[in-house]
N, CA, C and O atoms as a CHARMM CRD file, in Angstrom:
* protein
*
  340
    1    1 UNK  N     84.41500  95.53600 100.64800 PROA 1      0.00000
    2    1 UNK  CA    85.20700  96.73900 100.48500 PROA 1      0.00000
    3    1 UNK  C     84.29000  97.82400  99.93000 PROA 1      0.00000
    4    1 UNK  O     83.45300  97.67400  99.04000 PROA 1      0.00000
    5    2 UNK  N     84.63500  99.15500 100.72500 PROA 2      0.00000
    6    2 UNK  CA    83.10600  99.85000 100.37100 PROA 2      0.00000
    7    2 UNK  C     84.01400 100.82300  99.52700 PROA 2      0.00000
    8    2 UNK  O     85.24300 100.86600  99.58200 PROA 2      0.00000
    9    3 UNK  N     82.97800 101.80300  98.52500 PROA 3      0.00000
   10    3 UNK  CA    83.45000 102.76000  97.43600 PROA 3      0.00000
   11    3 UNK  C     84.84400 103.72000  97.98700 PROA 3      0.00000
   12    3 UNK  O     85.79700 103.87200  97.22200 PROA 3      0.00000
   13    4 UNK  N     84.84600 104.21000  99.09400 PROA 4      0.00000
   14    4 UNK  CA    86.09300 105.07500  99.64000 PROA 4      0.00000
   15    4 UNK  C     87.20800 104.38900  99.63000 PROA 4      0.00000
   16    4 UNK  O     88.24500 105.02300  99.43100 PROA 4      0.00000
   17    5 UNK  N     87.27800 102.97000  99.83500 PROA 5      0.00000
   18    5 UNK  CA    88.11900 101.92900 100.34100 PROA 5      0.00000
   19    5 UNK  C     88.62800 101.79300  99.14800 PROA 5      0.00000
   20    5 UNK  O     89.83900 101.95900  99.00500 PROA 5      0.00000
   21    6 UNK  N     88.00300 101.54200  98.31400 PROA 6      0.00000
   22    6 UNK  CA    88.65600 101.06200  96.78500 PROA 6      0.00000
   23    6 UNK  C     89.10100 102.29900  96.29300 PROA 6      0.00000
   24    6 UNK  O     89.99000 102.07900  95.46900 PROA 6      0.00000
   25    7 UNK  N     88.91200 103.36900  96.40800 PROA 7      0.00000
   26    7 UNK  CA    89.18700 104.95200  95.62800 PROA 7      0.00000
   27    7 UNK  C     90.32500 105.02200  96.35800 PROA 7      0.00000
   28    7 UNK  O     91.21700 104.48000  95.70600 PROA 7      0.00000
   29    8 UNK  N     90.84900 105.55000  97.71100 PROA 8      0.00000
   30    8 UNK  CA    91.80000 105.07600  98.42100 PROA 8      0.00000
   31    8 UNK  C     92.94100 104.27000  97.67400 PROA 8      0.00000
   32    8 UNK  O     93.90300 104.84500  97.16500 PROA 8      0.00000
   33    9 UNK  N     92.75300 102.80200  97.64200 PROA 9      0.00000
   34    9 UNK  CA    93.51900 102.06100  96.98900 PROA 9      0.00000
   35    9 UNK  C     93.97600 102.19900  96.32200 PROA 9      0.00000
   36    9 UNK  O     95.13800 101.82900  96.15500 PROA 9      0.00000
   37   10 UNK  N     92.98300 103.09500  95.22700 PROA 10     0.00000
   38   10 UNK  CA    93.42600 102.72500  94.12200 PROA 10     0.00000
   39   10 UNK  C     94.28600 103.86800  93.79700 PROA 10     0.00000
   40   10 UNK  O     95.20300 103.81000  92.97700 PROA 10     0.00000
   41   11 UNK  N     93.85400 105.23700  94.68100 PROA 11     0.00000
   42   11 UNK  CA    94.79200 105.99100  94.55600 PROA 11     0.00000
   43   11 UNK  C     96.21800 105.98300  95.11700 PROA 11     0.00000
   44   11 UNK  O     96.97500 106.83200  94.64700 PROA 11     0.00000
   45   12 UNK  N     96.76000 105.04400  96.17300 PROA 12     0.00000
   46   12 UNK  CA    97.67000 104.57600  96.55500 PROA 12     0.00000
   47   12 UNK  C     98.40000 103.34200  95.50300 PROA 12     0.00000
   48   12 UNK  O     99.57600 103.03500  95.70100 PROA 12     0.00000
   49   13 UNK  N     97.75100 102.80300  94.59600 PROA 13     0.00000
   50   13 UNK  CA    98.74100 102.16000  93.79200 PROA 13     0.00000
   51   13 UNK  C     99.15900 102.98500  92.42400 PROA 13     0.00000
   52   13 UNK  O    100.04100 102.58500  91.66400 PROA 13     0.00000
   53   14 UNK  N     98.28300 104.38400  92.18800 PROA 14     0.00000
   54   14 UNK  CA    98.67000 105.00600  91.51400 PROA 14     0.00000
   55   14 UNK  C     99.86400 105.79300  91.58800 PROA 14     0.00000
   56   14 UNK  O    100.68000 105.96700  90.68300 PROA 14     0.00000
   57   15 UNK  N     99.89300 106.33600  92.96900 PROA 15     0.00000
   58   15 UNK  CA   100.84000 106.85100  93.50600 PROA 15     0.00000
   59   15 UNK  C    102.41100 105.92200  93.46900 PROA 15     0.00000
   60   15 UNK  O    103.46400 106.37800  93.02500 PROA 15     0.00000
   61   16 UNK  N    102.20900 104.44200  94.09500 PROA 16     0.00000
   62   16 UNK  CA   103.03700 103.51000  94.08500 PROA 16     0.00000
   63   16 UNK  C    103.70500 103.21400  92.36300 PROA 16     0.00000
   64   16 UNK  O    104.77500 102.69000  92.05300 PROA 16     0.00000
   65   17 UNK  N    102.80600 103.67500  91.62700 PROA 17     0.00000
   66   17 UNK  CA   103.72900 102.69900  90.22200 PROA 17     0.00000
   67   17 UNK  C    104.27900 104.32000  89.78000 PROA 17     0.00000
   68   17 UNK  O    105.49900 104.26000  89.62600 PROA 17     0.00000
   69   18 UNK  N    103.84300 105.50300  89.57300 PROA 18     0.00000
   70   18 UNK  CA   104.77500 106.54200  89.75300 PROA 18     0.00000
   71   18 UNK  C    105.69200 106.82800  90.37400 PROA 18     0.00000
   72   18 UNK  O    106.61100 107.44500  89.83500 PROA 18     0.00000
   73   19 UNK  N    105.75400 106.40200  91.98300 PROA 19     0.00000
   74   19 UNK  CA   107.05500 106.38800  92.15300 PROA 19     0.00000
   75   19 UNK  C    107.94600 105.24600  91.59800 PROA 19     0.00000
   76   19 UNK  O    109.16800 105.37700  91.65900 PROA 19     0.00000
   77   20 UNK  N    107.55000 104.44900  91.21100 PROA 20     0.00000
   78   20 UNK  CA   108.61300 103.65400  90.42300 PROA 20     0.00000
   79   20 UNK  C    108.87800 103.88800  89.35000 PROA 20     0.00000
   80   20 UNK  O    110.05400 103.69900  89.03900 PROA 20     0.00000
   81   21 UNK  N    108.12000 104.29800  88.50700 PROA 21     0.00000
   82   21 UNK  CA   108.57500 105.04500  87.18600 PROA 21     0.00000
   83   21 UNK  C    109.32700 106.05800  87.46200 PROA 21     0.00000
   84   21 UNK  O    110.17400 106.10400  86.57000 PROA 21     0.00000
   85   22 UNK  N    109.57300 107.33300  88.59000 PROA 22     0.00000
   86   22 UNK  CA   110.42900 107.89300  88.48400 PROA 22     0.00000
   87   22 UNK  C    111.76000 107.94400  88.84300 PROA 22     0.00000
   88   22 UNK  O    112.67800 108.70300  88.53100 PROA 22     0.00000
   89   23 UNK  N    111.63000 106.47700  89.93900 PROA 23     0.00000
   90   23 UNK  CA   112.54500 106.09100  89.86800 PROA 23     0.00000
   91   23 UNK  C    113.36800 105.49000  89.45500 PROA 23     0.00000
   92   23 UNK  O    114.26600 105.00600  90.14400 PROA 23     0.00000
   93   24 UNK  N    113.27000 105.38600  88.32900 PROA 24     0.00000
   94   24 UNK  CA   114.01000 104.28500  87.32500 PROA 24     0.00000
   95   24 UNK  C    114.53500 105.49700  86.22000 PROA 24     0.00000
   96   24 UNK  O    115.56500 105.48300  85.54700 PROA 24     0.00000
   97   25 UNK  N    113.45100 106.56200  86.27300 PROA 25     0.00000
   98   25 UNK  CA   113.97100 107.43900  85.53400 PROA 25     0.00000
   99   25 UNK  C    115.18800 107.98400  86.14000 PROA 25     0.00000
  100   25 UNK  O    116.22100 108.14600  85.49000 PROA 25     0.00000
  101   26 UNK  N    115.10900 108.17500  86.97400 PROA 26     0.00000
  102   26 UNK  CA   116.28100 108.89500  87.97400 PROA 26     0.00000
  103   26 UNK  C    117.52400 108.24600  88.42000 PROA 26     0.00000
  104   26 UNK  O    118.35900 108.75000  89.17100 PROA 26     0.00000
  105   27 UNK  N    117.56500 107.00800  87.85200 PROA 27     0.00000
  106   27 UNK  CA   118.53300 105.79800  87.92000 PROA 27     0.00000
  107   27 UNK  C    119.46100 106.42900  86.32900 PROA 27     0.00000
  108   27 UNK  O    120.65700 106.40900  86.03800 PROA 27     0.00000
  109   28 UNK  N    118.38900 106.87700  85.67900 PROA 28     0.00000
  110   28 UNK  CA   119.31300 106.85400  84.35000 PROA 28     0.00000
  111   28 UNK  C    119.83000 108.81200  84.14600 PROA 28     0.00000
  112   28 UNK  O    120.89500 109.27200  83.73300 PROA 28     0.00000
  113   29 UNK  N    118.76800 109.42800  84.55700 PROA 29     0.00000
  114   29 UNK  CA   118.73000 110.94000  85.07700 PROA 29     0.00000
  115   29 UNK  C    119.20600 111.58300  86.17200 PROA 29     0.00000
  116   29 UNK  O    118.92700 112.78100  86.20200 PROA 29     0.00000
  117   30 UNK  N    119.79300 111.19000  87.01500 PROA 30     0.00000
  118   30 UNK  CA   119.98900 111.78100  88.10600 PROA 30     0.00000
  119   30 UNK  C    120.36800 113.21700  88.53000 PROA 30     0.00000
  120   30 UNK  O    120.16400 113.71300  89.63800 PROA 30     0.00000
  121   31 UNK  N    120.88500 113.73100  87.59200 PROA 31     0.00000
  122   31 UNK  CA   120.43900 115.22900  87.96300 PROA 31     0.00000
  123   31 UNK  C    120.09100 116.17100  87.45500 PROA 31     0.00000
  124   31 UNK  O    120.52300 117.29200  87.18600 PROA 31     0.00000
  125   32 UNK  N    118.62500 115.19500  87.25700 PROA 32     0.00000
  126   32 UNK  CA   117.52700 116.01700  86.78000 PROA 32     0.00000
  127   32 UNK  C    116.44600 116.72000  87.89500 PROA 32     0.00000
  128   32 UNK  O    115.44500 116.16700  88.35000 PROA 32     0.00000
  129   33 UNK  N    116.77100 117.64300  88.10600 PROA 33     0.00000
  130   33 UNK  CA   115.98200 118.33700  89.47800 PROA 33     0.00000
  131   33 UNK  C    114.73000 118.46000  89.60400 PROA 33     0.00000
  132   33 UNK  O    114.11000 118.63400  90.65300 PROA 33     0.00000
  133   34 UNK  N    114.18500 118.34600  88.19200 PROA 34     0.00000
  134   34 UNK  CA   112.61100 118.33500  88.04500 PROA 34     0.00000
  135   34 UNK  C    111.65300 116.97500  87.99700 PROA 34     0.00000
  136   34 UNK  O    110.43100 116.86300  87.89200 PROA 34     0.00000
  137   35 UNK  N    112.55500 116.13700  88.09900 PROA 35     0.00000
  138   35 UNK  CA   111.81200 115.12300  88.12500 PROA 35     0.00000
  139   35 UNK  C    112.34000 114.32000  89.17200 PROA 35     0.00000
  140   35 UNK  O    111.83600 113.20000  89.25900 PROA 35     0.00000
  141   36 UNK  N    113.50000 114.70100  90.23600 PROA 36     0.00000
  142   36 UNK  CA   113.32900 114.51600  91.56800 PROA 36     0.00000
  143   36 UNK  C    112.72900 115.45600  91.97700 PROA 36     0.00000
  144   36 UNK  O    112.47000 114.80600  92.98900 PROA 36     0.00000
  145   37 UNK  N    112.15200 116.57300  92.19900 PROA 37     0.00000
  146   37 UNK  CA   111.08100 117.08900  93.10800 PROA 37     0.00000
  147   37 UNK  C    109.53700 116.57400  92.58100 PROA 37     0.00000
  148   37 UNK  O    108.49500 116.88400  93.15800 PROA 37     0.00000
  149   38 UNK  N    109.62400 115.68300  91.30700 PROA 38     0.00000
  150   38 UNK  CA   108.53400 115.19100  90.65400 PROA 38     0.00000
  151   38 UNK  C    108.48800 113.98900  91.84000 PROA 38     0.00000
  152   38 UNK  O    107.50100 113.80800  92.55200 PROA 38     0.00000
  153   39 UNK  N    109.61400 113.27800  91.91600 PROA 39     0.00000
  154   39 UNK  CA   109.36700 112.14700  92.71300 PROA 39     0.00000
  155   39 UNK  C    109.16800 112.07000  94.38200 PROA 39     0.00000
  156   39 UNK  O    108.43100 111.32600  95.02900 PROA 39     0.00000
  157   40 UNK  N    109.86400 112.85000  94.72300 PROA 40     0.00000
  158   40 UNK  CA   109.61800 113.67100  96.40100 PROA 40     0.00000
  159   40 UNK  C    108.36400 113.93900  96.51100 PROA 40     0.00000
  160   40 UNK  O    107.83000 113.25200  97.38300 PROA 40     0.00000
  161   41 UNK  N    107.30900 115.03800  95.70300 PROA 41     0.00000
  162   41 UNK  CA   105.91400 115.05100  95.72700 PROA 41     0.00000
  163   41 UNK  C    105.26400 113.46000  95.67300 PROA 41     0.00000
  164   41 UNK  O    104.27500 113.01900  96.25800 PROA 41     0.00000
  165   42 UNK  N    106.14900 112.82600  94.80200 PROA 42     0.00000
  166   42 UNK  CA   104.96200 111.71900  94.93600 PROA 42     0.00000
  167   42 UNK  C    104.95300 110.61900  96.41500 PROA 42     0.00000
  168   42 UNK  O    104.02000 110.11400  97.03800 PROA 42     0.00000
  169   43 UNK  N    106.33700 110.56000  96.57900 PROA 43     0.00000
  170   43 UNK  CA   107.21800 109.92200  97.81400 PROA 43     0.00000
  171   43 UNK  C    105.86300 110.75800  99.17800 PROA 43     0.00000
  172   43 UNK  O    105.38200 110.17300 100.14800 PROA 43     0.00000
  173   44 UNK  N    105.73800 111.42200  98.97800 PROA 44     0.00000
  174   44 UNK  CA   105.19000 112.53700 100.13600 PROA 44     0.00000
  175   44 UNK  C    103.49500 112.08500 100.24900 PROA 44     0.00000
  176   44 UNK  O    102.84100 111.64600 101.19500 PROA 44     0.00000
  177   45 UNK  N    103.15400 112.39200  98.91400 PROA 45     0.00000
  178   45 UNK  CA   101.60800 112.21000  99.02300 PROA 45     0.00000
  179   45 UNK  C    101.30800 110.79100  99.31600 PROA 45     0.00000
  180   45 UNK  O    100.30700 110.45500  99.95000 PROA 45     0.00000
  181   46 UNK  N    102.30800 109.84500  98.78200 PROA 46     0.00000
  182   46 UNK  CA   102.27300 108.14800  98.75400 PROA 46     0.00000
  183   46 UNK  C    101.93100 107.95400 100.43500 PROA 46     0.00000
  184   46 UNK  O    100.90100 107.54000 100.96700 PROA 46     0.00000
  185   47 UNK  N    103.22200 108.42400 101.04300 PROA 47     0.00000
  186   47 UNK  CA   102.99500 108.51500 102.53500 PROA 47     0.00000
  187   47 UNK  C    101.85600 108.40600 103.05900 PROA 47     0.00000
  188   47 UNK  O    101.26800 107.42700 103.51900 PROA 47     0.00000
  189   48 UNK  N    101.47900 109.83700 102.93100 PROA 48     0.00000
  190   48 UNK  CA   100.24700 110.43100 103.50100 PROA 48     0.00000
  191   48 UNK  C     98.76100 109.30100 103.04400 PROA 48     0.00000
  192   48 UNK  O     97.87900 109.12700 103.88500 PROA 48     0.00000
  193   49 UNK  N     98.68400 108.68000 101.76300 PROA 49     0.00000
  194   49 UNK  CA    97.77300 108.05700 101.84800 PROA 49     0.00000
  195   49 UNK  C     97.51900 106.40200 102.47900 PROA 49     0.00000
  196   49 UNK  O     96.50400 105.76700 102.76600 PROA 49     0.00000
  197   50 UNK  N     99.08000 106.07900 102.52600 PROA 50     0.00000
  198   50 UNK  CA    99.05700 104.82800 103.37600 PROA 50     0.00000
  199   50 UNK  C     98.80700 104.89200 104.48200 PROA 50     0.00000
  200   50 UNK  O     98.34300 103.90000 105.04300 PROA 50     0.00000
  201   51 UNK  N     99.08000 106.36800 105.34700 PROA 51     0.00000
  202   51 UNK  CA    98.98900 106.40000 106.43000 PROA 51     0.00000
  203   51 UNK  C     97.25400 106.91500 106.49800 PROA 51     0.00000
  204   51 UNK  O     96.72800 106.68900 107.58700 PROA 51     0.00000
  205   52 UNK  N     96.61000 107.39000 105.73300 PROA 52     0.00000
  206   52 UNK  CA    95.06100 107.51500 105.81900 PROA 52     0.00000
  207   52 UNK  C     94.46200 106.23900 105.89700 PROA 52     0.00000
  208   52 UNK  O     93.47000 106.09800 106.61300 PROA 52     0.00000
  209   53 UNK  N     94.96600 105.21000 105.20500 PROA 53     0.00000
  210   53 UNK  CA    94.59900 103.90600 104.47900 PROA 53     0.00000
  211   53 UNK  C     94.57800 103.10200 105.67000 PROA 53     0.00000
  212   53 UNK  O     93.70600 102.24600 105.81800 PROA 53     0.00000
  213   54 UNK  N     95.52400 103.32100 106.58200 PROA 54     0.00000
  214   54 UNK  CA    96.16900 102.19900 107.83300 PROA 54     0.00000
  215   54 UNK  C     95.50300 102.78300 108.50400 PROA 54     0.00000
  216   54 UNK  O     94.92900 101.97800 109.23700 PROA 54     0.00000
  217   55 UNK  N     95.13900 104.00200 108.76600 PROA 55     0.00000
  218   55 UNK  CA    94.90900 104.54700 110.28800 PROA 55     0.00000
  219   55 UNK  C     92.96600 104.24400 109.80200 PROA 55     0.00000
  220   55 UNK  O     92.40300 103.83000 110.81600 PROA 55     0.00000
  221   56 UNK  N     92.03500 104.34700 108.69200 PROA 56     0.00000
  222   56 UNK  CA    90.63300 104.06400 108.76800 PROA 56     0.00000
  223   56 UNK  C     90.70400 102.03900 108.82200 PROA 56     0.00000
  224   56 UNK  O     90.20600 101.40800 109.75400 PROA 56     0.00000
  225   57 UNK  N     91.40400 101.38600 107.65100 PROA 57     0.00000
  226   57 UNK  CA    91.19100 100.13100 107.05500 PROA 57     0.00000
  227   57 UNK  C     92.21200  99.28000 107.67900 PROA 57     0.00000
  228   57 UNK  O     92.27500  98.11100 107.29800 PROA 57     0.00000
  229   58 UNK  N     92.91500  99.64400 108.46700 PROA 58     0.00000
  230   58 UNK  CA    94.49100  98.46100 108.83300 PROA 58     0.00000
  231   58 UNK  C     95.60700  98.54800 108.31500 PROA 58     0.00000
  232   58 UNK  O     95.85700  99.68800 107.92200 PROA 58     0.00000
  233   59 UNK  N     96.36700  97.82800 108.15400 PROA 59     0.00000
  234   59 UNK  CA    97.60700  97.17000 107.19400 PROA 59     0.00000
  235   59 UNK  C     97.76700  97.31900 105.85900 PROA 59     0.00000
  236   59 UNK  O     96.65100  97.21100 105.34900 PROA 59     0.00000
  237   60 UNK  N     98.57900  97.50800 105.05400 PROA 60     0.00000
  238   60 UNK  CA    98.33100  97.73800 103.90200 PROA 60     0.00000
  239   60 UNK  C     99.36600  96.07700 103.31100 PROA 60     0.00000
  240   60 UNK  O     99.15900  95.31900 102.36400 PROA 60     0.00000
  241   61 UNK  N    100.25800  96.07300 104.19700 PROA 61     0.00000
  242   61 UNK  CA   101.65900  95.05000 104.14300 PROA 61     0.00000
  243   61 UNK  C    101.58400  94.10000 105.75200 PROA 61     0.00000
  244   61 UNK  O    101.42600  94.52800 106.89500 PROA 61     0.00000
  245   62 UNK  N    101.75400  92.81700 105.29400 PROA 62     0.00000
  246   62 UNK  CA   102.12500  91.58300 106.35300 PROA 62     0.00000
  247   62 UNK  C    102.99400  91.90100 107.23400 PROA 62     0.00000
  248   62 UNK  O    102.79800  91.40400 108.34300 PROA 62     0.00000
  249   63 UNK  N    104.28100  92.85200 107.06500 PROA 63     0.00000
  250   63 UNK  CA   104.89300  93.34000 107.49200 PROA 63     0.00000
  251   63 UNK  C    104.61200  94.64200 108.95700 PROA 63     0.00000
  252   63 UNK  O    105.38900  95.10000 109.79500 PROA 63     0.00000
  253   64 UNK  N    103.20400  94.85800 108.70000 PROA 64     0.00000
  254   64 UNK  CA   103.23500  96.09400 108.87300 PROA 64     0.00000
  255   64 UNK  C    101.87700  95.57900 110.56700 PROA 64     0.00000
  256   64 UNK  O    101.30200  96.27900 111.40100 PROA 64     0.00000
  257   65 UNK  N    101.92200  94.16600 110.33100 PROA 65     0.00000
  258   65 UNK  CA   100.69100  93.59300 111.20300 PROA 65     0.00000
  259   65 UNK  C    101.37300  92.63200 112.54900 PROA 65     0.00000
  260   65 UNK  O    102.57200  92.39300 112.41000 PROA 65     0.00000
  261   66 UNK  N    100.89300  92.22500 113.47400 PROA 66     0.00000
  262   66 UNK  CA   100.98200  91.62000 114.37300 PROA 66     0.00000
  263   66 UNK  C     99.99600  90.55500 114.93400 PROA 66     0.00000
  264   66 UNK  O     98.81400  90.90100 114.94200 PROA 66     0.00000
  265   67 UNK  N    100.26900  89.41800 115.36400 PROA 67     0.00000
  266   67 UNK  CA    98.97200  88.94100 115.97700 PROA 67     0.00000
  267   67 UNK  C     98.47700  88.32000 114.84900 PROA 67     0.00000
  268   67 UNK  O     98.59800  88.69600 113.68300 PROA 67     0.00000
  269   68 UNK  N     97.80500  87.15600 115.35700 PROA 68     0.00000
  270   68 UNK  CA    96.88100  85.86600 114.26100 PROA 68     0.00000
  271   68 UNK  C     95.58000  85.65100 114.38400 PROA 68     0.00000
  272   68 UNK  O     95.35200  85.17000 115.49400 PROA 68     0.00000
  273   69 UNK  N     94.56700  85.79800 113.70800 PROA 69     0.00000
  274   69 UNK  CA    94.82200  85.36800 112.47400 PROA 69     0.00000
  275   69 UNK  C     94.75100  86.80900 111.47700 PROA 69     0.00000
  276   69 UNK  O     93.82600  87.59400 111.68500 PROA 69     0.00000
  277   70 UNK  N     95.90300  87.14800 110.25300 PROA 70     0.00000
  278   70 UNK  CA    96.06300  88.18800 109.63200 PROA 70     0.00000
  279   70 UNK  C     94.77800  88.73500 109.31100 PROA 70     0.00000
  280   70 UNK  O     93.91100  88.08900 108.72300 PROA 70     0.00000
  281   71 UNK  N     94.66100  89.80300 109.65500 PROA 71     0.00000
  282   71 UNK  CA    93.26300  90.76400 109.33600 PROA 71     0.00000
  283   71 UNK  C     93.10900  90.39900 108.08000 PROA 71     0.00000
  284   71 UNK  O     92.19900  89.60900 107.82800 PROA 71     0.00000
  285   72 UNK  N     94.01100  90.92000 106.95000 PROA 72     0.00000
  286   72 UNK  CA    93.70200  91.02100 105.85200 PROA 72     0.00000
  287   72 UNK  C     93.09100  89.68600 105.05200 PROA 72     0.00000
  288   72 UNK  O     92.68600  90.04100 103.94500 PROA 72     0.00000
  289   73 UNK  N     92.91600  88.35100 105.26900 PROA 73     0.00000
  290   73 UNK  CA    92.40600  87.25600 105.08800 PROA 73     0.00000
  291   73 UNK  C     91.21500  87.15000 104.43800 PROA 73     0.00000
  292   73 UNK  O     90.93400  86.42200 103.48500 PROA 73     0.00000
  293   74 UNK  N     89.95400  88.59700 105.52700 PROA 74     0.00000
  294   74 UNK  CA    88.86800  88.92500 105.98200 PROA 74     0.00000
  295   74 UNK  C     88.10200  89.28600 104.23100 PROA 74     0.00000
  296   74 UNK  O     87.09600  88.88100 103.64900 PROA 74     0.00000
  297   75 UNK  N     89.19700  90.22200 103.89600 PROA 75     0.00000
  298   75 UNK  CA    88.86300  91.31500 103.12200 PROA 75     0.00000
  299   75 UNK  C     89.35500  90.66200 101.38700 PROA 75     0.00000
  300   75 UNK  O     90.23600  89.80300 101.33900 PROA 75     0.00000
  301   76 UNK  N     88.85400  91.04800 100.38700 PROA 76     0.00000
  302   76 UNK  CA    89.12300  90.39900  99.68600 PROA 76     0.00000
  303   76 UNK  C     90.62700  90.62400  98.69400 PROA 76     0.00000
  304   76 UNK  O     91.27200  91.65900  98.86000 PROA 76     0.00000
  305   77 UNK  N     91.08200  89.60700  97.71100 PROA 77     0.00000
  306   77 UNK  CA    92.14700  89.66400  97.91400 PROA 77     0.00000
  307   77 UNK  C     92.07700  90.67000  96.41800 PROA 77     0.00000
  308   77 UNK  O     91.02900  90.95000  95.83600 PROA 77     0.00000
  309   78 UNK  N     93.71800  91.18600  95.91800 PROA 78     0.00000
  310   78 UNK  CA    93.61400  91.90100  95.29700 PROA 78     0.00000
  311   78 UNK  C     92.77500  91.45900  93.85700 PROA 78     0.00000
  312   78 UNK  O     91.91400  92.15400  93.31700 PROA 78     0.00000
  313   79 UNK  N     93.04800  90.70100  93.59100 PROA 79     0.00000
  314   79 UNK  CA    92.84000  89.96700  92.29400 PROA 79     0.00000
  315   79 UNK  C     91.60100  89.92600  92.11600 PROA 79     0.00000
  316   79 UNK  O     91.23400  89.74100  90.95600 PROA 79     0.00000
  317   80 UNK  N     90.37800  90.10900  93.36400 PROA 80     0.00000
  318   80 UNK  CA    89.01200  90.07900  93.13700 PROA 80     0.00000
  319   80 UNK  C     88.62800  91.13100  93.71300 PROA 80     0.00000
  320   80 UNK  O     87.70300  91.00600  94.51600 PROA 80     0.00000
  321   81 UNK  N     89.36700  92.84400  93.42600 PROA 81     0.00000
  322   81 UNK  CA    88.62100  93.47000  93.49900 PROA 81     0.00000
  323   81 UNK  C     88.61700  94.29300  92.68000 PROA 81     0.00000
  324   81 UNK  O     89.67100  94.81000  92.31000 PROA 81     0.00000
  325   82 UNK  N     87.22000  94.69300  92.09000 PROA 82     0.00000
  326   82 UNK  CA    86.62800  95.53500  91.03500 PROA 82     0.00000
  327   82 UNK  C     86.52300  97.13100  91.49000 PROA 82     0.00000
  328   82 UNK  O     85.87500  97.79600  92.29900 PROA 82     0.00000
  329   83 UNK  N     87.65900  97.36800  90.37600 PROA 83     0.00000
  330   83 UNK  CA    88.26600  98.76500  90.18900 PROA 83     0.00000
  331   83 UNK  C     87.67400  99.79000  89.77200 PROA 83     0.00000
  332   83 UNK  O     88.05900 100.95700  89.83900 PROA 83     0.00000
  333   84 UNK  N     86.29800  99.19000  89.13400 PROA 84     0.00000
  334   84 UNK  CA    85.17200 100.01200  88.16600 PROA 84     0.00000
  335   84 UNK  C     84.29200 100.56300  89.19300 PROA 84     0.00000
  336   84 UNK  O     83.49600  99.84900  89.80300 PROA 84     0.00000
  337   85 UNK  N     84.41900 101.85600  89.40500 PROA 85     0.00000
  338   85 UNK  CA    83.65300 102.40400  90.40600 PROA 85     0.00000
  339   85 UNK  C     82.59800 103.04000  89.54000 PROA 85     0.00000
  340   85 UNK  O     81.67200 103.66700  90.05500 PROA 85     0.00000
């Protein structure tokens, strides 16, 4: 996994645990308008980088693949990759 690949990532799980934090906020807030257009921006950019992520590196989700044997196998798994750029 080369330096873009992991920056990428890692900015896509950043994106991913913000939208869950705001959504949980918004479970208890709901009409709070500023922190649903907080979460829509993030909903938006999240998008956009999975779809950068899939369209250079593949799959991001099992779900999201076809055909055997799963690409992602190849590549290493989350747990062994070093975040320290």
């Amino acid at each position: 996994m080369d330096r873009e690949q992991k920056m990428l990532l890692k900015e896509i799980m950043d994106y991913s645990f913000a939208l869950v934090e705001t959504a949980l906020y918004l479970d208890t807030h709901p009409y709070d308008e500023e922190a649903l257009k907080l979460h829509n921006g993030f909903s938006q950019k999240y998008s956009q980088l999975v779809s950068l992520y899939q369209a250079k590196y593949g799959p991001l989700k099992n779900n999201q693949m076809s055909g055997c044997p799963w690409a992602y196998i190849n590549g290493p798994w989350p747990w062994e990759i070093d975040f320290d750029l």
